[in-house]
N, CA and C atoms as a LAMMPS dump frame, in Angstrom:
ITEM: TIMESTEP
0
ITEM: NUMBER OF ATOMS
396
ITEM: BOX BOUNDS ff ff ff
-5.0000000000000000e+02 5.0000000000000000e+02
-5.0000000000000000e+02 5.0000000000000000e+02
-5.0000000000000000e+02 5.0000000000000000e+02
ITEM: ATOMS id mol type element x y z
1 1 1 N -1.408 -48.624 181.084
2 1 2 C -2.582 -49.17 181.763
3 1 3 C -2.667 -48.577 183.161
4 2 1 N -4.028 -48.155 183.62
5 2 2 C -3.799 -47.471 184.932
6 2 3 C -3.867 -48.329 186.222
7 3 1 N -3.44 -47.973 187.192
8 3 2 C -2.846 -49.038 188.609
9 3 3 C -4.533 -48.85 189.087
10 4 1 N -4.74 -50.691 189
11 4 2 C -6.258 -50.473 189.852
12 4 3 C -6.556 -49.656 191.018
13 5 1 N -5.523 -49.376 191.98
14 5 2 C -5.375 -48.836 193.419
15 5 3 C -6.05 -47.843 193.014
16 6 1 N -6.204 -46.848 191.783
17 6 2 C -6.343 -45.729 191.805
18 6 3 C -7.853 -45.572 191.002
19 7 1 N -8.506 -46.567 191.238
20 7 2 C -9.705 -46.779 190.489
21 7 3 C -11.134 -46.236 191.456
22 8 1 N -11.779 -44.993 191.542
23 8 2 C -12.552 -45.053 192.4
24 8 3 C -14.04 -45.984 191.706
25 9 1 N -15.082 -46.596 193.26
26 9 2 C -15.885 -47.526 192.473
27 9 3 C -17.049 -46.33 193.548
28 10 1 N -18.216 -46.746 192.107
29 10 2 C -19.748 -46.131 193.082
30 10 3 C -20.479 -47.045 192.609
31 11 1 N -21.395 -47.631 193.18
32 11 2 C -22.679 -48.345 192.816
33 11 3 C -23.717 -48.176 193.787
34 12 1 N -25.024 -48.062 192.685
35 12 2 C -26.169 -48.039 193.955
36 12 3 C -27.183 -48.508 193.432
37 13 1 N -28.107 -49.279 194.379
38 13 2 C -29.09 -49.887 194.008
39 13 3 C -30.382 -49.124 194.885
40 14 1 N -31.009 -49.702 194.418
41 14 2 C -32.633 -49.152 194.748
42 14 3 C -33.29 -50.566 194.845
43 15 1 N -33.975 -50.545 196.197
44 15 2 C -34.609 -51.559 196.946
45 15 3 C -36.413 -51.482 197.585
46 16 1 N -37.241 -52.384 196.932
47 16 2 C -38.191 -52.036 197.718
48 16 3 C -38.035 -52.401 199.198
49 17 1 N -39.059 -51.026 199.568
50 17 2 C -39.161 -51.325 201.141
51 17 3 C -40.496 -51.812 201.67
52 18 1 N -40.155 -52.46 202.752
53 18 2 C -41.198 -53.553 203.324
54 18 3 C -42.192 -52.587 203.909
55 19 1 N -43.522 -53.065 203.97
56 19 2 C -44.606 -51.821 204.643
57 19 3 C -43.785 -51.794 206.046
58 20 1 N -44.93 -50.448 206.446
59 20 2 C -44.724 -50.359 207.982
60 20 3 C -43.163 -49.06 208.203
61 21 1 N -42.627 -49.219 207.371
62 21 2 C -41.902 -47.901 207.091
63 21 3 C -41.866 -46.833 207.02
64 22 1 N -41.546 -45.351 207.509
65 22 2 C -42.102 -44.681 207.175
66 22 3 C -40.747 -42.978 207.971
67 23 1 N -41.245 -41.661 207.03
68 23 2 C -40.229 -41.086 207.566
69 23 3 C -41.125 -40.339 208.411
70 24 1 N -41.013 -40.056 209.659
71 24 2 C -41.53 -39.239 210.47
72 24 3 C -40.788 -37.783 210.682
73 25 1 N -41.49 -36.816 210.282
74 25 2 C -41.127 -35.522 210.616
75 25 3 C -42.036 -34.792 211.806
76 26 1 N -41.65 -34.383 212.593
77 26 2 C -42.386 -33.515 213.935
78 26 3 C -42.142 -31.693 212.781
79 27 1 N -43.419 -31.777 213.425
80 27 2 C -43.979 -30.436 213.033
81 27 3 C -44.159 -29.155 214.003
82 28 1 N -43.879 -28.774 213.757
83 28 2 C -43.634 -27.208 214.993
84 28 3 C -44.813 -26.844 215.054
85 29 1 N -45.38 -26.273 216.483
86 29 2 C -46.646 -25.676 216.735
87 29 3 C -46.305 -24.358 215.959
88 30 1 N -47.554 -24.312 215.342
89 30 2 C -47.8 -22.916 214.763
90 30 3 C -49.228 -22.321 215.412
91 31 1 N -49.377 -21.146 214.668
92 31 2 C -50.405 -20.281 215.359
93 31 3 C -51.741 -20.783 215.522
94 32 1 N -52.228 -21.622 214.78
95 32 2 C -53.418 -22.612 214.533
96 32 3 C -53.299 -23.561 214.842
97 33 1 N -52.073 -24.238 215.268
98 33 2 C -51.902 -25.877 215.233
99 33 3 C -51.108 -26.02 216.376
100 34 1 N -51.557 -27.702 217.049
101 34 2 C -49.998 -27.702 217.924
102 34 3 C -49.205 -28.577 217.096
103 35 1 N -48.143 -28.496 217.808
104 35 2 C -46.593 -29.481 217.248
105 35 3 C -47.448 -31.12 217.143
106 36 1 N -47.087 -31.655 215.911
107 36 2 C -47.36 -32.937 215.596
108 36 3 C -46.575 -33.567 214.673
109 37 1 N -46.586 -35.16 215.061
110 37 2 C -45.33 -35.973 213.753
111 37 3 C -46.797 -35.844 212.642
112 38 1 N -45.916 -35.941 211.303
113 38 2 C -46.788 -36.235 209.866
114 38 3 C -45.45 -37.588 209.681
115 39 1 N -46.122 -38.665 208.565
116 39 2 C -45.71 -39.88 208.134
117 39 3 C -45.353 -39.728 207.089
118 40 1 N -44.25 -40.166 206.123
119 40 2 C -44.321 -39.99 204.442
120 40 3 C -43.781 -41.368 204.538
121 41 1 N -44.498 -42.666 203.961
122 41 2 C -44.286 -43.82 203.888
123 41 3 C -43.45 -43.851 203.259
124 42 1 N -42.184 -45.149 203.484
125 42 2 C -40.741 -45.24 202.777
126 42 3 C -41.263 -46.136 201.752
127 43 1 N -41.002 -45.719 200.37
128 43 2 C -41.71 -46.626 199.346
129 43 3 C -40.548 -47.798 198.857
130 44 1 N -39.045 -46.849 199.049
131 44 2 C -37.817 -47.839 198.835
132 44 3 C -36.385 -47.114 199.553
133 45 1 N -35.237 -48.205 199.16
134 45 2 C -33.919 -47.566 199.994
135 45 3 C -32.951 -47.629 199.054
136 46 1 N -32.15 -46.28 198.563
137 46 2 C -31.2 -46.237 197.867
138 46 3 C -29.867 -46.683 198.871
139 47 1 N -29.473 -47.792 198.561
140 47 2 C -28.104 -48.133 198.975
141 47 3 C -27.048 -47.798 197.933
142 48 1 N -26.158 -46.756 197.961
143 48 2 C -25.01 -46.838 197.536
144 48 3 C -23.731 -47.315 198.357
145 49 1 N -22.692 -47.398 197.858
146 49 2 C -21.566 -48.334 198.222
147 49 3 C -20.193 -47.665 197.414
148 50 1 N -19.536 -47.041 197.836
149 50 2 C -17.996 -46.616 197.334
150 50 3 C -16.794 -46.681 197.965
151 51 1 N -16.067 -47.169 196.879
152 51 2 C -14.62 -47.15 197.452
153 51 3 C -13.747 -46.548 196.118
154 52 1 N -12.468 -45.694 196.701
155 52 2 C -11.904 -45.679 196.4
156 52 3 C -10.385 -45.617 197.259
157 53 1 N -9.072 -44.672 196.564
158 53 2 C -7.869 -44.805 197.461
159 53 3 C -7.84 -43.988 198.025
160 54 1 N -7.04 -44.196 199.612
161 54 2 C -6.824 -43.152 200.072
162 54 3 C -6.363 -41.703 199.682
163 55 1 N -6.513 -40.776 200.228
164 55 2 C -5.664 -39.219 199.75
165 55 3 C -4.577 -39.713 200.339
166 56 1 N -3.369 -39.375 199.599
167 56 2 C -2.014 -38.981 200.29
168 56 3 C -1.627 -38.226 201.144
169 57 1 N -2.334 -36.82 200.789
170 57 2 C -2.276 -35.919 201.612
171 57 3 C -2.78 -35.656 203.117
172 58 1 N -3.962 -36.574 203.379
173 58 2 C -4.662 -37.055 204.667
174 58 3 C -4.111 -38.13 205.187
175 59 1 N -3.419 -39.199 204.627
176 59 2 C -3.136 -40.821 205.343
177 59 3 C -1.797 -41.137 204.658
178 60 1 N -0.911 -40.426 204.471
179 60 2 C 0.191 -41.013 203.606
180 60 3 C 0.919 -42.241 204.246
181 61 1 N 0.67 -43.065 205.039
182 61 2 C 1.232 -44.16 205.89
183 61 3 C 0.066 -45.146 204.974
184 62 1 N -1.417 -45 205.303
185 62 2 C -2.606 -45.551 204.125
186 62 3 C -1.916 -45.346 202.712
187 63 1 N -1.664 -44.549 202.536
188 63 2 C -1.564 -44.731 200.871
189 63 3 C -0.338 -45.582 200.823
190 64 1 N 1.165 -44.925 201.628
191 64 2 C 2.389 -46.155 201.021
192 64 3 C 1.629 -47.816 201.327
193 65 1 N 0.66 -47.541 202.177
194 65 2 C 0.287 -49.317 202.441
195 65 3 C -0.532 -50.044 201.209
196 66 1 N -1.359 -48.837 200.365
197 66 2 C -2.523 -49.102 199.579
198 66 3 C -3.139 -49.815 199.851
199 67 1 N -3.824 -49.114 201.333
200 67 2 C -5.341 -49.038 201.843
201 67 3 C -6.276 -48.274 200.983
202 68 1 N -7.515 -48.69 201.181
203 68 2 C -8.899 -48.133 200.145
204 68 3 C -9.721 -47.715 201.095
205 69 1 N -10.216 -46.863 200.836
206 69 2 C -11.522 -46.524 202.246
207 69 3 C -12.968 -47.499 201.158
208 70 1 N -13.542 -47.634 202.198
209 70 2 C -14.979 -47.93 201.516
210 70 3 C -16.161 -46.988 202.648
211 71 1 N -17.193 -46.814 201.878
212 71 2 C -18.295 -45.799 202.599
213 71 3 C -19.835 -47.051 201.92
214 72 1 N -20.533 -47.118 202.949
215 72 2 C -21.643 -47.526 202.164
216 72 3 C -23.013 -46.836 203.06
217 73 1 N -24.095 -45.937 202.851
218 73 2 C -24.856 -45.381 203.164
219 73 3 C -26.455 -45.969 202.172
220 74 1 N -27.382 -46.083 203.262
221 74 2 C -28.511 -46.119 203.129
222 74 3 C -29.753 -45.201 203.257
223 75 1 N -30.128 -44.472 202.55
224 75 2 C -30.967 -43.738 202.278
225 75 3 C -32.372 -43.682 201.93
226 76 1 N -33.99 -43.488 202.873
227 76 2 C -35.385 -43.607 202.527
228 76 3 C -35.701 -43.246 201.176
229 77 1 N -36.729 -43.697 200.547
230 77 2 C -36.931 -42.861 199.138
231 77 3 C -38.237 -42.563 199.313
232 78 1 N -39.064 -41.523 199.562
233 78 2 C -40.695 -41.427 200.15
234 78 3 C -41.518 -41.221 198.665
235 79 1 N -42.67 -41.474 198.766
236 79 2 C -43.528 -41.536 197.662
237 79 3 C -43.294 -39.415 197.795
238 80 1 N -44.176 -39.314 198.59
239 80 2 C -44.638 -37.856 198.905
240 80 3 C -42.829 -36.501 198.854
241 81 1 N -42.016 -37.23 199.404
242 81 2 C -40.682 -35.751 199.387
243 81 3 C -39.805 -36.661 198.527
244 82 1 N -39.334 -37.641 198.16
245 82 2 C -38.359 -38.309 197.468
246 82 3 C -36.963 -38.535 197.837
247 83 1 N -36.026 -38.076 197.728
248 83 2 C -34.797 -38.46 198.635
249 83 3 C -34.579 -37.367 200.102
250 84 1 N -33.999 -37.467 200.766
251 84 2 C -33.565 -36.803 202.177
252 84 3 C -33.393 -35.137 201.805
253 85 1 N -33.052 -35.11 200.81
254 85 2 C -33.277 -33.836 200.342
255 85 3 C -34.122 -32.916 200.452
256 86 1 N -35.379 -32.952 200.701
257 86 2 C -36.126 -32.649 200.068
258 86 3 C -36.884 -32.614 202.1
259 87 1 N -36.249 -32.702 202.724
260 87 2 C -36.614 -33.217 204.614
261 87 3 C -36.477 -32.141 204.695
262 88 1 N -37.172 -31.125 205.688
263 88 2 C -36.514 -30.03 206.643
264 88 3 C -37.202 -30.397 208.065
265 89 1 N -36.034 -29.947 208.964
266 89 2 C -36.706 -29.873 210.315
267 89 3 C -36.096 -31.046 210.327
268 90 1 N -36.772 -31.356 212.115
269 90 2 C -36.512 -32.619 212.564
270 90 3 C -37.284 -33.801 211.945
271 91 1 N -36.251 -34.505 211.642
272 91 2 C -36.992 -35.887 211.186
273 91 3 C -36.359 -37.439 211.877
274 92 1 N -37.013 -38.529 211.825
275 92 2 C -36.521 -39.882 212.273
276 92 3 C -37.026 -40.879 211.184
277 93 1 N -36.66 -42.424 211.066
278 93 2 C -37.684 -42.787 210.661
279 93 3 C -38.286 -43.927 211.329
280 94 1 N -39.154 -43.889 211.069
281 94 2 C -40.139 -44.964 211.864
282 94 3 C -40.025 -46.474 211.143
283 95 1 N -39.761 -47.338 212.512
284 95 2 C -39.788 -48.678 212.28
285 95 3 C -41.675 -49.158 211.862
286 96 1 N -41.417 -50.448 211.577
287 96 2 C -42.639 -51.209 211.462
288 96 3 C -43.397 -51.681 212.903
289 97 1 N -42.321 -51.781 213.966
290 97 2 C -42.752 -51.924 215.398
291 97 3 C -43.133 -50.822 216.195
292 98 1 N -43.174 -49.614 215.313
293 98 2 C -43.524 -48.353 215.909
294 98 3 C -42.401 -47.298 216.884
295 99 1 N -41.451 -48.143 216.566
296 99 2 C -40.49 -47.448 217.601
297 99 3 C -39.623 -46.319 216.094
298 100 1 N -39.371 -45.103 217.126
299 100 2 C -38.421 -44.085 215.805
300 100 3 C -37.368 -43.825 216.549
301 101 1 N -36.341 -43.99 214.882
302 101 2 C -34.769 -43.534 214.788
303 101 3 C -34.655 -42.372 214.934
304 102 1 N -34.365 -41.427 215.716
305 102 2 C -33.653 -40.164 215.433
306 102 3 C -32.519 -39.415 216.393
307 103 1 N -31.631 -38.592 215.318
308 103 2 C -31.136 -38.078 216.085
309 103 3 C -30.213 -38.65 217.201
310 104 1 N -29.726 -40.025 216.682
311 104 2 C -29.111 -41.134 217.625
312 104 3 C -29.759 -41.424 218.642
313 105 1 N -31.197 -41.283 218.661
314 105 2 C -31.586 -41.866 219.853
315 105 3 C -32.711 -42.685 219.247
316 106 1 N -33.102 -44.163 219.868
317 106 2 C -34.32 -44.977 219.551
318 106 3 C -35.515 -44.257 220.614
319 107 1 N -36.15 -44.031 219.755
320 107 2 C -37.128 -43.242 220.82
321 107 3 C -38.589 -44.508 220.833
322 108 1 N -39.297 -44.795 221.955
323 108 2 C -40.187 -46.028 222.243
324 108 3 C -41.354 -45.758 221.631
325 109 1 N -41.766 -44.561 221.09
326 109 2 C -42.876 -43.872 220.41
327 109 3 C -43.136 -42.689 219.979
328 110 1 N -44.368 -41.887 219.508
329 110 2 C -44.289 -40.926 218.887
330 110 3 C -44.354 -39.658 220.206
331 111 1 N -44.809 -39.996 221.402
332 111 2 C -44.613 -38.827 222.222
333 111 3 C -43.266 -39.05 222.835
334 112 1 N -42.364 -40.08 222.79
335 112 2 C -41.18 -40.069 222.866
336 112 3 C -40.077 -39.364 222.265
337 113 1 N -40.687 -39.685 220.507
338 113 2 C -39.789 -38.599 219.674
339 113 3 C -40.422 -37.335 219.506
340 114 1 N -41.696 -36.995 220.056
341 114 2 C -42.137 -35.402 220.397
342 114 3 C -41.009 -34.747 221.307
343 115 1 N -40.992 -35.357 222.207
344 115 2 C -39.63 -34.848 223.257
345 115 3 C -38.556 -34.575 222.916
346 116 1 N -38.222 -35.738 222.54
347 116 2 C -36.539 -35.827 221.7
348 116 3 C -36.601 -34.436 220.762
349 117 1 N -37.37 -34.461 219.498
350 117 2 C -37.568 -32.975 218.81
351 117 3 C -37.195 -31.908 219.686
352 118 1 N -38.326 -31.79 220.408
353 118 2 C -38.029 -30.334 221.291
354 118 3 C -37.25 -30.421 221.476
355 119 1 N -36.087 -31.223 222.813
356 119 2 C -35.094 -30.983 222.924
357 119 3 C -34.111 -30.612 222.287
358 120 1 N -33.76 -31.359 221.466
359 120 2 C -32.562 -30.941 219.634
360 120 3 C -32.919 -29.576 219.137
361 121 1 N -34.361 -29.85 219.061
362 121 2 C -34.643 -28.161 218.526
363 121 3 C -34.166 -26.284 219.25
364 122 1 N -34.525 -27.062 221.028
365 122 2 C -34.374 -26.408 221.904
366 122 3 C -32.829 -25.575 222.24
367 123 1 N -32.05 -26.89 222.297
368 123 2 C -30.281 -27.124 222.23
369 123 3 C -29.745 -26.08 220.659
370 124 1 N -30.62 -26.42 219.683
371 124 2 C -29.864 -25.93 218.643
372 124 3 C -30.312 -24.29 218.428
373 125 1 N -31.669 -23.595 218.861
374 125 2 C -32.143 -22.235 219.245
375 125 3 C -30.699 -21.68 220.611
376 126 1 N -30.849 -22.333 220.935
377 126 2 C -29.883 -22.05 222.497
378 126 3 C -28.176 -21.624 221.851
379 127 1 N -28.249 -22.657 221.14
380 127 2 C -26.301 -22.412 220.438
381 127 3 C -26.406 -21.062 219.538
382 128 1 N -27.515 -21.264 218.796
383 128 2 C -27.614 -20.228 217.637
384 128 3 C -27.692 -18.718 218.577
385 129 1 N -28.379 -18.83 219.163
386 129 2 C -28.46 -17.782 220.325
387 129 3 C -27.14 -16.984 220.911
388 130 1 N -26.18 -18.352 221.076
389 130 2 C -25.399 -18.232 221.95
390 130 3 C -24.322 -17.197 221.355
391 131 1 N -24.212 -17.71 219.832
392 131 2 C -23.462 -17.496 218.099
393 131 3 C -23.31 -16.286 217.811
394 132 1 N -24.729 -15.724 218.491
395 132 2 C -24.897 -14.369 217.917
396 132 3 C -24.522 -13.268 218.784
């Protein structure tokens, strides 16, 4: 019979999401256009949830103890791109109070997270730059 310790677990559910949700992506000025957020309303949230045992090889003090890690991540599901996958560029997502997540920062609105974009975008041209 095998030692539960060594049992990894996954489960995930799928949740509707409340209006007012939504993933905001900022859009890069192009030759015709300036830089603007577009909306892809969050239609639901895949919550998965896993645990299994530690590696030995990373925590062997965790494993003689048989400690378990657990991970649980929440994920948008959009009518229009479908899981995070499917995102390029900068993205956040937008609360129902209008305020957006991104990029670890709560930004107070959409010319707030216009800024925030540039900047990240700016920082990450600058490294790549730097790389080469």
């Amino acid at each position: 019979m095998p030692d539960d310790y060594q049992q990894r677990i996954q489960e995930r559910s799928v949740v509707k999401a409340d209006p007012g949700w939504a993933v905001a992506i900022y859009i890069k000025p192009g030759k015709h256009y300036e830089g603007h957020v577009s909306y892809d309303p969050i239609i639901a949230w895949a919550i998965t949830y896993e645990e299994g045992p530690h590696d030995p090889h990373l925590s062997p003090k965790a494993f003689r103890a048989r400690k378990r890690w657990h991970h649980r991540s929440v994920e948008p599901i959009t009518y229009e791109h479908g899981d995070l996958s499917h995102f390029g560029g900068f993205w956040g997502i937008k609360r129902p109070d209008g305020t957006i997540f991104a990029a670890d920062v709560y930004c107070k609105d959409e010319a707030d997270f216009i800024e925030v974009a540039k900047q990240v975008i700016a920082a990450e041209a600058q490294k790549s730059k730097a790389a080469s």
